[in-house]
C-alpha positions as a printed NumPy array, in Angstrom:
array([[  60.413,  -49.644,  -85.069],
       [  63.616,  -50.934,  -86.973],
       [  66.271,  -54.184,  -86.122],
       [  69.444,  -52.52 ,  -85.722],
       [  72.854,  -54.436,  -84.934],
       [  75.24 ,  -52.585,  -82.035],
       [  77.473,  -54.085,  -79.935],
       [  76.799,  -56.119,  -76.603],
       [  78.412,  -53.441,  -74.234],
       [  79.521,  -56.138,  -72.037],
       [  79.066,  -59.89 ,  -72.911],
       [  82.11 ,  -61.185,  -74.834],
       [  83.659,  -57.784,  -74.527],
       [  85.097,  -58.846,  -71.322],
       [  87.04 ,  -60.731,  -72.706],
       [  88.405,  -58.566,  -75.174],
       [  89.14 ,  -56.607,  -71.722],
       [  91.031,  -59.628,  -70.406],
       [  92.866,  -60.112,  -73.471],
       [  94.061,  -56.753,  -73.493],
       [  95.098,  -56.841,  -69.967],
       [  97.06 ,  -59.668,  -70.258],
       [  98.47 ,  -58.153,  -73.52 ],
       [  99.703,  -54.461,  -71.71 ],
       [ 101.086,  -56.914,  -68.57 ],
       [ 103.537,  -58.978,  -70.812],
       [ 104.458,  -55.852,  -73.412],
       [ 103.298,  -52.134,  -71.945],
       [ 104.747,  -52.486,  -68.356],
       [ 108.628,  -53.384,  -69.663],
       [ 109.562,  -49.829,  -70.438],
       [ 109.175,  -49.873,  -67.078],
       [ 112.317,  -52.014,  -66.238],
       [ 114.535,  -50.798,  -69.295],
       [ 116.715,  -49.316,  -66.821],
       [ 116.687,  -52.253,  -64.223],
       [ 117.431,  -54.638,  -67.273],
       [ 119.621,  -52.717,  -69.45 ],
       [ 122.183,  -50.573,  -67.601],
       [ 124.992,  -52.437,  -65.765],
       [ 125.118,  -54.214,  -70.012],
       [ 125.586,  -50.938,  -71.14 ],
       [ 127.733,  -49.562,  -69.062],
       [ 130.033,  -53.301,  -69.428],
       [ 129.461,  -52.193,  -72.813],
       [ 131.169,  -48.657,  -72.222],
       [ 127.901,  -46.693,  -72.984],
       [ 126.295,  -44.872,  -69.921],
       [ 123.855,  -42.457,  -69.563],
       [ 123.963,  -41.11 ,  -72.88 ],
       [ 123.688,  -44.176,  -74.374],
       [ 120.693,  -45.554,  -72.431],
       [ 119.059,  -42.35 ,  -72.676],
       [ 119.602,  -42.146,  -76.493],
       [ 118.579,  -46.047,  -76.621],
       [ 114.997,  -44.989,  -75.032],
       [ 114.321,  -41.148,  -77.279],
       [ 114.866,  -43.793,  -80.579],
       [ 112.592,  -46.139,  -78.514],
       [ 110.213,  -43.509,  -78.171],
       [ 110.51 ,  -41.762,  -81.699],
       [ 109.838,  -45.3  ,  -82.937],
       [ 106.791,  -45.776,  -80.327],
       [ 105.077,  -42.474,  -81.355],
       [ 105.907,  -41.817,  -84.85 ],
       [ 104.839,  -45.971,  -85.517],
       [ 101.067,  -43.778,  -85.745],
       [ 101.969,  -42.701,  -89.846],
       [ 101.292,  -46.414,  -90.343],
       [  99.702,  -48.071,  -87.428],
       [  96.315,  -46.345,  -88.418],
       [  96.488,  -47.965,  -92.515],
       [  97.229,  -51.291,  -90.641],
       [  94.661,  -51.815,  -88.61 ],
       [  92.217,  -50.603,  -91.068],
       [  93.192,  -53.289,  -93.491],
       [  93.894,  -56.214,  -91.285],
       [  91.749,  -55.236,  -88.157],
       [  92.863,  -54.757,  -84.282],
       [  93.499,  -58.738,  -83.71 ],
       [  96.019,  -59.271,  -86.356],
       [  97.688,  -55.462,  -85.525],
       [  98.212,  -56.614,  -81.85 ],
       [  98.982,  -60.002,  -82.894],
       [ 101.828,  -58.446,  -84.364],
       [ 103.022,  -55.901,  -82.62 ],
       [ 103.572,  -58.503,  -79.694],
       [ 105.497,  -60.608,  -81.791],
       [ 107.439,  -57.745,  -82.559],
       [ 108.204,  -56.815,  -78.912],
       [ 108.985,  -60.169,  -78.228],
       [ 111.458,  -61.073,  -81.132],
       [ 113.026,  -57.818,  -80.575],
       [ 113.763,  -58.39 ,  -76.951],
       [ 114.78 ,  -61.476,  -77.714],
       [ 117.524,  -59.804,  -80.626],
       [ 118.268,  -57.758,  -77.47 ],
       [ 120.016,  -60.831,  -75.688],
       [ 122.373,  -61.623,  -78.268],
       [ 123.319,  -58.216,  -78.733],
       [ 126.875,  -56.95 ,  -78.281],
       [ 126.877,  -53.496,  -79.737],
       [ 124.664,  -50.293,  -79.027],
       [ 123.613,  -50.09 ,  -82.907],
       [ 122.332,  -53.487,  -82.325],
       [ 119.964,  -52.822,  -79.36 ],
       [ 119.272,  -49.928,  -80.945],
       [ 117.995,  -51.941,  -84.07 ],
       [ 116.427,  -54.484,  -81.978],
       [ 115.207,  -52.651,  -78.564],
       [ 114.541,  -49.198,  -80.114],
       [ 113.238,  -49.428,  -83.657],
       [ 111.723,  -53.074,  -83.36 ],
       [ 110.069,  -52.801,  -79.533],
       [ 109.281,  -49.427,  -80.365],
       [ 106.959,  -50.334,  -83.386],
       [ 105.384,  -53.014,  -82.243],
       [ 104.242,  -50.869,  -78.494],
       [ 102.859,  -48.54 ,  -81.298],
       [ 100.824,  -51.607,  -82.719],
       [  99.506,  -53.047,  -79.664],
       [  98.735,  -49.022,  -77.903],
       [  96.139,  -48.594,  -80.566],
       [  94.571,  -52.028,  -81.699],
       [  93.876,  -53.001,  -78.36 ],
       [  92.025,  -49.459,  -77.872],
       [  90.454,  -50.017,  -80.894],
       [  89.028,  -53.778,  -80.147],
       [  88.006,  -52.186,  -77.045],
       [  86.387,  -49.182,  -78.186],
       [  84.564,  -51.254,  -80.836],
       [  82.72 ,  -53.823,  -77.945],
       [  81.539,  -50.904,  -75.582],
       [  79.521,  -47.817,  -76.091],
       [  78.125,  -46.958,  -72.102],
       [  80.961,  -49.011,  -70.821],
       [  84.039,  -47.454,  -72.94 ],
       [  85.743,  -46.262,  -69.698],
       [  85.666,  -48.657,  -67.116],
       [  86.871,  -51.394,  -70.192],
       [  89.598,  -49.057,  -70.686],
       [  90.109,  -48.366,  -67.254],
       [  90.217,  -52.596,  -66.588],
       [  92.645,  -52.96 ,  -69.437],
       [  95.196,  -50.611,  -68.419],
       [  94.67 ,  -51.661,  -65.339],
       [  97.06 ,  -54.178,  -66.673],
       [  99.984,  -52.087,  -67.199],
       [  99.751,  -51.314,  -63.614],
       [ 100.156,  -54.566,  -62.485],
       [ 102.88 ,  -55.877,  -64.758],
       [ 104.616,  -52.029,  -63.759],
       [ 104.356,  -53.713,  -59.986],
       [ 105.604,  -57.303,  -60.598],
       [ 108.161,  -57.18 ,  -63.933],
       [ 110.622,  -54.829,  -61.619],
       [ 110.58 ,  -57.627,  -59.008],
       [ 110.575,  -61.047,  -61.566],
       [ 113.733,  -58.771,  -63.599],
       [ 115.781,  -57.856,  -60.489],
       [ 115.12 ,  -61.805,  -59.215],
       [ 116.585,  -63.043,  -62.77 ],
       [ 119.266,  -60.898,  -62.869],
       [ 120.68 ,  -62.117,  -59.383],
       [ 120.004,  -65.704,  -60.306],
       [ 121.039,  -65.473,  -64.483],
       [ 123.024,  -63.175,  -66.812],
       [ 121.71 ,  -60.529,  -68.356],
       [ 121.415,  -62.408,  -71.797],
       [ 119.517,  -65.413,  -70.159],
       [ 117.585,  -62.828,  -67.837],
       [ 116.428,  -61.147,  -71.288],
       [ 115.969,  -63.75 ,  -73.553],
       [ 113.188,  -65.411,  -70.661],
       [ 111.697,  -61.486,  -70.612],
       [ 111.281,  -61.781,  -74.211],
       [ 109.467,  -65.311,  -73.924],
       [ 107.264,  -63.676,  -71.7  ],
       [ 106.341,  -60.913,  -74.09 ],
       [ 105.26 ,  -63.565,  -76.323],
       [ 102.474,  -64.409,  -74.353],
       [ 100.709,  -60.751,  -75.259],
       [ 100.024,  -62.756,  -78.48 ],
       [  97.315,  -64.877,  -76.381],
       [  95.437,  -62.032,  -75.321],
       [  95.374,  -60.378,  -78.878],
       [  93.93 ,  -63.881,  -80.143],
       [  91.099,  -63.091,  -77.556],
       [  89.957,  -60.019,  -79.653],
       [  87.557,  -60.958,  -81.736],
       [  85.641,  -58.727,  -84.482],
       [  83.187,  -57.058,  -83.056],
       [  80.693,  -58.028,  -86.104],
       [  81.146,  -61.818,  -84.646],
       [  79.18 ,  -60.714,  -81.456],
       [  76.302,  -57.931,  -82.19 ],
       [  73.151,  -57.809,  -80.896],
       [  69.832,  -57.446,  -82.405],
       [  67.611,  -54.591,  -81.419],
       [  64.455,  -53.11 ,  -81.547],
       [  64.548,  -49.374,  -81.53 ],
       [  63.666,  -45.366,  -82.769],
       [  66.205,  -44.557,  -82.244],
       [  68.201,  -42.25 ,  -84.853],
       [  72.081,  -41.782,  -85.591],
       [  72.45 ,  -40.042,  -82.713],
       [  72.382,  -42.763,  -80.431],
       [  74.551,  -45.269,  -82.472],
       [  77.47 ,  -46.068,  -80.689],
       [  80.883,  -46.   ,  -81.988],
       [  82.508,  -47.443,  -84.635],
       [  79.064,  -48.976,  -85.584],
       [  78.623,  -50.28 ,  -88.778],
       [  76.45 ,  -47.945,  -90.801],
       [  76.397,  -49.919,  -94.729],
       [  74.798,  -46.979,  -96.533],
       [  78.116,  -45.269,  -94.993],
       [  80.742,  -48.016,  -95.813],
       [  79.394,  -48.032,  -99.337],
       [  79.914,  -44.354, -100.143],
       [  83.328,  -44.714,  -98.697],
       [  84.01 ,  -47.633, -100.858],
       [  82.584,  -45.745, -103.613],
       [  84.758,  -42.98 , -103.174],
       [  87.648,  -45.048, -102.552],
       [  88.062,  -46.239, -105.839],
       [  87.167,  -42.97 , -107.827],
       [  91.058,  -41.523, -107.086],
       [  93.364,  -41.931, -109.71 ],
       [  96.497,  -40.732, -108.791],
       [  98.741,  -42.283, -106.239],
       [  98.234,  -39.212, -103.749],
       [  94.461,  -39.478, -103.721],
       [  94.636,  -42.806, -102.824],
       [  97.155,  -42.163,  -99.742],
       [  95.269,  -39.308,  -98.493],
       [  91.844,  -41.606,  -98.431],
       [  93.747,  -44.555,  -96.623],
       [  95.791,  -41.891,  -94.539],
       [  92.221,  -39.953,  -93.714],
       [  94.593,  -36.716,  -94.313],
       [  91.039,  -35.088,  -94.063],
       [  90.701,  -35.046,  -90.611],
       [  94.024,  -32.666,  -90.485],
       [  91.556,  -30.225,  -92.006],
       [  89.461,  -29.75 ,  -89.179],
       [  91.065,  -27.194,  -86.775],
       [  88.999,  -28.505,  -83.322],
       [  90.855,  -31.81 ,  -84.005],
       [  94.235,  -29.97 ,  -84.173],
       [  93.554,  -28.359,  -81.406],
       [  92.291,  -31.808,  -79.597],
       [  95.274,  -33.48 ,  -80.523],
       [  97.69 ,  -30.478,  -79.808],
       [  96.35 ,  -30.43 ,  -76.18 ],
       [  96.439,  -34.094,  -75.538],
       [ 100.528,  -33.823,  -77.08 ],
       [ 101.118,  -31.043,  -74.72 ],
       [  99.67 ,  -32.477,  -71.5  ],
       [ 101.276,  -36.292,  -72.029],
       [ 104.703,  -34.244,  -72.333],
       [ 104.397,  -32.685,  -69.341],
       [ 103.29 ,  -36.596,  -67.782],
       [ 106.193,  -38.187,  -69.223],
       [ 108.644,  -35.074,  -67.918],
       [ 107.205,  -35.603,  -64.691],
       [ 107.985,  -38.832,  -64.586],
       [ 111.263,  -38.494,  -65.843],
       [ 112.106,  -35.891,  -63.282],
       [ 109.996,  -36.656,  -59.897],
       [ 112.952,  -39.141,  -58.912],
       [ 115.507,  -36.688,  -58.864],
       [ 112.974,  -33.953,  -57.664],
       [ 112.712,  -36.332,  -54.477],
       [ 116.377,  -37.047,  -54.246],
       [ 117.959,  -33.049,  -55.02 ],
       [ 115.252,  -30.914,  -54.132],
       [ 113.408,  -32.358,  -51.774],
       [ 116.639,  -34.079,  -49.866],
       [ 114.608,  -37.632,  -49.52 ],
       [ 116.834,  -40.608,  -48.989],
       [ 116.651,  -43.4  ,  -51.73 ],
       [ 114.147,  -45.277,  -49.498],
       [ 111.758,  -42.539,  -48.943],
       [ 111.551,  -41.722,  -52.146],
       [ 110.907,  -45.167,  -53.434],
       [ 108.117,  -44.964,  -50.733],
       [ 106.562,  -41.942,  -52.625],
       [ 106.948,  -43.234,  -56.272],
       [ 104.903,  -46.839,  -54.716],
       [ 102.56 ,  -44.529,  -53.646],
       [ 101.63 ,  -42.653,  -56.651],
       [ 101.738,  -46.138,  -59.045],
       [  99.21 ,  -47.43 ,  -56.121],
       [  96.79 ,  -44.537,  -56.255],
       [  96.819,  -44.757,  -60.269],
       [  95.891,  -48.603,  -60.41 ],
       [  93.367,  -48.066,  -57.821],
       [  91.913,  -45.385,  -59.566],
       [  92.271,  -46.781,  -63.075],
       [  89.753,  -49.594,  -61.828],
       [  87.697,  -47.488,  -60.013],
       [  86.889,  -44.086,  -61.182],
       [  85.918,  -45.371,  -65.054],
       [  82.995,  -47.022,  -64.013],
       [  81.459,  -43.554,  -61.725],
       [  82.817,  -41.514,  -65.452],
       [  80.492,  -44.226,  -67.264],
       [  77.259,  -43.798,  -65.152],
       [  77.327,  -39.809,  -64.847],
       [  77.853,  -40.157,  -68.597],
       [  80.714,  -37.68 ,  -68.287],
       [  82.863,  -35.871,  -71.779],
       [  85.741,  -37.798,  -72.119],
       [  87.391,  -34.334,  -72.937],
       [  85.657,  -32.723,  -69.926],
       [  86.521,  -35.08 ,  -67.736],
       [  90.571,  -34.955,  -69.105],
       [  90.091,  -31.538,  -68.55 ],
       [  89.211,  -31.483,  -64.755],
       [  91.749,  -34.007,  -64.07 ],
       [  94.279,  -31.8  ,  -65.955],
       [  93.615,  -28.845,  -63.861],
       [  93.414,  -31.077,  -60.543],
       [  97.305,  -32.192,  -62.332],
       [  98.149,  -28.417,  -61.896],
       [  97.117,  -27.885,  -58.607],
       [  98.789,  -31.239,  -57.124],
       [ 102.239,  -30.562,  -58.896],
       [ 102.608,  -26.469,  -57.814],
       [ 102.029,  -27.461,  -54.351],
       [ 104.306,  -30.774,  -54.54 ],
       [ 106.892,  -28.508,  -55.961],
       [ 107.027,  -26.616,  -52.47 ],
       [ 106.918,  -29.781,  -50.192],
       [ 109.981,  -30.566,  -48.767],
       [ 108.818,  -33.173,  -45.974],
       [ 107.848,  -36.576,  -46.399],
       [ 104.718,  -37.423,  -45.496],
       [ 103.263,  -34.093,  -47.287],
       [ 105.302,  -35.558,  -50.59 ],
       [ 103.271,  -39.016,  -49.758],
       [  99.989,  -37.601,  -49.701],
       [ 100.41 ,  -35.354,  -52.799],
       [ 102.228,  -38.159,  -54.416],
       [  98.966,  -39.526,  -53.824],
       [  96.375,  -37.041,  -55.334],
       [  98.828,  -36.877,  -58.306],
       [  98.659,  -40.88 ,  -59.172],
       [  94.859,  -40.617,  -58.703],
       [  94.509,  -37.295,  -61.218],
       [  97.372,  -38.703,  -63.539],
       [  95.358,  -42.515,  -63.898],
       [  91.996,  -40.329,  -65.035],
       [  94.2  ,  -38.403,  -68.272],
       [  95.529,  -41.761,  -68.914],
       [  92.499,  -43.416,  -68.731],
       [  90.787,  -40.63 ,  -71.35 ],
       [  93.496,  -39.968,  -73.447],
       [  92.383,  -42.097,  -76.114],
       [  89.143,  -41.803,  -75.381],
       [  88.836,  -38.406,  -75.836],
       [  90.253,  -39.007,  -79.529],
       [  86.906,  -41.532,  -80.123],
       [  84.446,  -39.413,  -78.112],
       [  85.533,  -36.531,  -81.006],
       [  85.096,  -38.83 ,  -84.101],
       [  81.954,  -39.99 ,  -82.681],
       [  80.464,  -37.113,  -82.473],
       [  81.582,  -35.797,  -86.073],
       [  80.429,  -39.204,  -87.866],
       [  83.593,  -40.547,  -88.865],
       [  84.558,  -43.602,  -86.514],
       [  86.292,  -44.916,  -90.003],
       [  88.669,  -42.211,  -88.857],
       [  89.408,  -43.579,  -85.708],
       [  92.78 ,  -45.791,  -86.352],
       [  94.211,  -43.275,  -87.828],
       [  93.049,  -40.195,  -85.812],
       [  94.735,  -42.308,  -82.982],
       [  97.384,  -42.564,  -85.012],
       [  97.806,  -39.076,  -85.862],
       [  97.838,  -38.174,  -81.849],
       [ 100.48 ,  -40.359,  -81.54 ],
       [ 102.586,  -38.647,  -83.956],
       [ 101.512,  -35.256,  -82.188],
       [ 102.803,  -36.599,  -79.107],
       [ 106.257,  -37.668,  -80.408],
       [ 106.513,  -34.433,  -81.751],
       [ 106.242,  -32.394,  -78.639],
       [ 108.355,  -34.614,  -76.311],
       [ 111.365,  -34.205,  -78.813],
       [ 110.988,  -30.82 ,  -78.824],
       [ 109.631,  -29.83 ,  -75.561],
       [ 110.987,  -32.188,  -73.557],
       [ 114.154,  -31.844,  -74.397],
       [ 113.721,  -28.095,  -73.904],
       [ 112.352,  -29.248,  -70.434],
       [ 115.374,  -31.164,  -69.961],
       [ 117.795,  -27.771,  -70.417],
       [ 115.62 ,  -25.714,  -68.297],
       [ 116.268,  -28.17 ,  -65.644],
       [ 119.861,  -27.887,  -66.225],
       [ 120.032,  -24.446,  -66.638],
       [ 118.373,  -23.545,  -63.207],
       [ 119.83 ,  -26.613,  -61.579],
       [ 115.97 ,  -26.236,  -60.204],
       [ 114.014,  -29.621,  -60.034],
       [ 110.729,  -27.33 ,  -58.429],
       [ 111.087,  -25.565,  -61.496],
       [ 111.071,  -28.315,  -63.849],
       [ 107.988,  -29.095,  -62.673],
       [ 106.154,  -25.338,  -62.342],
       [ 107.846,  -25.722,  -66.234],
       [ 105.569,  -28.5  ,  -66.643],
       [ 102.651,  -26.837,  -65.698],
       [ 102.884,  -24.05 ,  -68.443],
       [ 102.23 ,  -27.385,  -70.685],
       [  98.872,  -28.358,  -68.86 ],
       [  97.818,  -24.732,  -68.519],
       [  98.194,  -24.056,  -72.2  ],
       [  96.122,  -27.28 ,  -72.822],
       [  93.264,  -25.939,  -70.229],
       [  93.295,  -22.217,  -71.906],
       [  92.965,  -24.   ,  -75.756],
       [  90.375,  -26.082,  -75.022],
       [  88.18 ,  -23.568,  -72.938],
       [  88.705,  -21.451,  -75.414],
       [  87.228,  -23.822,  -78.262],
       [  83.917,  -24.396,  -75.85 ],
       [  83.311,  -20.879,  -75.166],
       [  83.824,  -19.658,  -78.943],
       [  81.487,  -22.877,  -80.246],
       [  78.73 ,  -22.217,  -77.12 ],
       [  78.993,  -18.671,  -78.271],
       [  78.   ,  -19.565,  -81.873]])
């Protein structure tokens, strides 16, 4: 029998959960209302579509590519300070936003600023999760972005009930006030080390959860730290560059870039799938878009805690949900009646909610099982930049295709190629390593 210190799986971890909810409502859910805030000042600005659409790629270059550094960060100043930041960040920048008179400047301010700090606060909050939980991982994640949800429900609502009542300067500047209140939550996220638990077990590494503090570990990493002498050596150790080394997390990463491009197309493009393809009226397709976000908070409460008790993969379980992605979209691609769209609208939010939900999970569930939760920030980090990546380029080939064929059912049989190529990698890493 040995003492060993792991996390309380619960305890003050809810309210690490709480903080990060009430982080994601204030700060995730406004990309939601970008449009609904910004676009009658950008067109009174002369800039239309290609100018909002230009202002949100830069937003999301900035969101993604934010992972080169977001991983060193939190590593040196931990997951509290990181998401302290990043929502002061989104809130000074919206804030910039409403004195603003020129695209360069919301650019500056809304893109590159916003941008950054969403980076910051997408992977310390995951990270001051992932650190209180180790049975619990997915119903804390699931609770947390439950928050997103709701602030995706009610900021579309409090925006369009400023802008009829205030400018858009005064309607944005309040918006950005707002956003300062993610930095409550991130005060809520304690270290973990604050909050372990003593126990009595036999238990070997095995069962350690993650991101548990192993010294013998820490001090051979120190160690090894300080050995490097040239300025490259040093990067590479705070980078973790190593992990680029190891082809199954290429290929994790790869999949996880190619299925949230195929989400984030599909979101882009289900709106005018309902409106051109489908022939819905602005109404009904509002209908079906209410009923997909409803589905995915529901389930994004919900389904975590049934992944946590079946103790299923985080990958496996991505997987499924991918394929069930597949299925819904090829047959929502032939619907052409309403309440058929509503119901696969439906299945869609429920399967979309469980990749969400095990995106990032999937990423720890991998460095768990190698031994190197040190990796984690910046493993997160490097997914991140994966992802930006594959939306510039595939997206925007996405984007063509649609224009090309003048084809919205298409686009999103298009989209599918994405998923399926994510299904056939991955089955083909588990068959090759059970075959070894």
């Amino acid at each position: 029998m040995r003492v060993s210190r792991v996390p309380p799986d619960g305890g003050y971890g809810w309210v690490v959960v709480a903080g990060c909810a009430l982080v994601n409502v204030f700060n995730q859910s406004l990309v939601s209302v970008f449009g609904l805030m910004f676009a009658d000042y950008l067109a009174g600005l002369g800039e239309h579509a290609f100018g909002a659409a230009l202002v949100m790629n830069v937003c999301n270059i900035s969101l993604n590519f934010s992972g080169l550094i977001t991983g060193p960060i939190i590593k040196q100043f931990k997951p509290r300070k990181a998401a302290i930041l990043g929502s002061v960040l989104t809130g000074s920048a919206l804030t910039l936003c409403s004195c603003s008179t020129k695209l360069w400047q919301i650019l500056l301010s809304y893109s590159v600023t916003f941008g950054f700090g969403l980076g910051l606060i997408q992977s310390s909050t995951f990270v001051a999760l992932n650190s209180f939980f180790r049975n619990r991982k997915g119903r804390a994640v699931g609770f947390a972005l439950a928050g997103t949800g709701v602030g995706q429900i009610l900021m579309p609502l409090l925006v369009q009930y400023l802008l009829s009542n205030f400018n858009f300067r005064d309607t944005t500047l309040i918006i950005g006030g707002l956003a300062f209140n993610g930095v409550v939550g991130a005060c809520l996220l304690q270290p973990v080390e604050w909050h372990m638990k003593d126990r009595l077990s036999e238990e070997d590494r095995e069962s350690q959860p993650l991101l548990a503090i192993d010294k013998s570990t820490q001090q051979s990493n120190a160690s090894s730290c300080t050995k490097p002498s040239c300025g490259w050596a040093k990067l590479a150790a705070l980078m973790d560059f190593a992990i680029l080394k190891q082809v199954s997390f290429l290929n994790l990463i790869v999949g996880l870039g190619l299925a949230y491009t195929a989400s984030t197309s599909f979101s882009l493009f289900f709106p005018y799938f309902l409106q051109k393809s489908a022939n819905l009226t602005m109404l009904e397709a509002a209908n079906c878009m209410s009923v997909l976000s409803t589905t995915d908070l529901i389930t994004r409460i919900t389904v975590p805690a049934f992944v946590d008790k079946m103790q299923f993969s985080h990958r496996t379980t991505f997987l499924m949900a991918g394929i069930c992605l597949v299925v819904a979209r090829s047959v929502m691609a032939e619907m052409r009646s309403l309440i058929p769209l509503m119901i696969t609208s439906a299945f869609y939010g429920i399967f979309r909610s469980i990749t969400i939900v095990n995106q990032n999970l999937t990423v720890a569930e991998y460095c768990s099982e190698r031994r190197i939760e040190k990796m984690l920030p910046n493993a997160l980090g490097f997914n991140m930049v994966t992802k930006g990546i594959l939306v510039m380029s595939l997206g925007q080939i996405l984007g063509w295709f649609a224009d090309f064929t003048g084809s919205y059912s298409l686009n999103l049989h298009a989209q599918n190629l994405l998923l399926v190529t994510t299904c056939v990698l991955w089955l083909c890493e588990m068959y090759f390593k059970d075959d070894t």
